[in-house]
N, C-alpha and C positions, 0 to 999 in steps of 0.2 A: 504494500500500500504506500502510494505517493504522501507526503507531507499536505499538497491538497488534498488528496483525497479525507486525510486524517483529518484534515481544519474541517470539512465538509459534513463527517461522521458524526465529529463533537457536538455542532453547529446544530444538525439534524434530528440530534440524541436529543438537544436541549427544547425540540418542539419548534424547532425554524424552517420553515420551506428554504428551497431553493430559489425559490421567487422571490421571496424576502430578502434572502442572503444576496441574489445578484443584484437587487432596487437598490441599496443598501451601498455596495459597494461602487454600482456605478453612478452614487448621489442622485438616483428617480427619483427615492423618498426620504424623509425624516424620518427618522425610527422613534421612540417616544422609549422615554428614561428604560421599561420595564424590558424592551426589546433589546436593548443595549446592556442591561444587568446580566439578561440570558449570555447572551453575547459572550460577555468574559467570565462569567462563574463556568460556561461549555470549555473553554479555554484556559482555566486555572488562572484565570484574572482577575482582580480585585480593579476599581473604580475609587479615587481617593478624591478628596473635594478639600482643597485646602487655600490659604487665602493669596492671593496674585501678589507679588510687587507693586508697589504702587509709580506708575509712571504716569508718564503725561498725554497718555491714551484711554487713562480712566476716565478724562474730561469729556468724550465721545458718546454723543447718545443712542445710538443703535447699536447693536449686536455686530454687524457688518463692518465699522468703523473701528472694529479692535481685532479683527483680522486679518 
């Protein structure tokens, strides 16, 4: 079994289509927090939320404007 293959199994184990996984990847759609938790707990990934640096792009009001 390929390294894909294996991301693909985990992915699959965890309750995710293949339709998901490719919308996902090739940014068709937003995944919403809980499809993203799947995501890396299938992957032995943790999701950590910790607080940014503060620069002088904190002053930007959209989402867009800080990356």
């Amino acid at each position: 079994m390929s390294g894909a293959e294996a991301y693909f199994g985990e992915l699959q184990n965890a309750g995710l289509t293949q339709t998901t996984i490719s919308n996902l990847e090739r940014a068709k759609s937003s995944a919403e927090i809980e499809t993203l938790i799947l995501i890396f707990a299938a992957l032995g990934l943790d999701m950590v939320i910790a607080p940014r640096p503060k620069s002088k792009m904190d002053d930007q009001q959209s989402l867009e404007d800080l990356f």
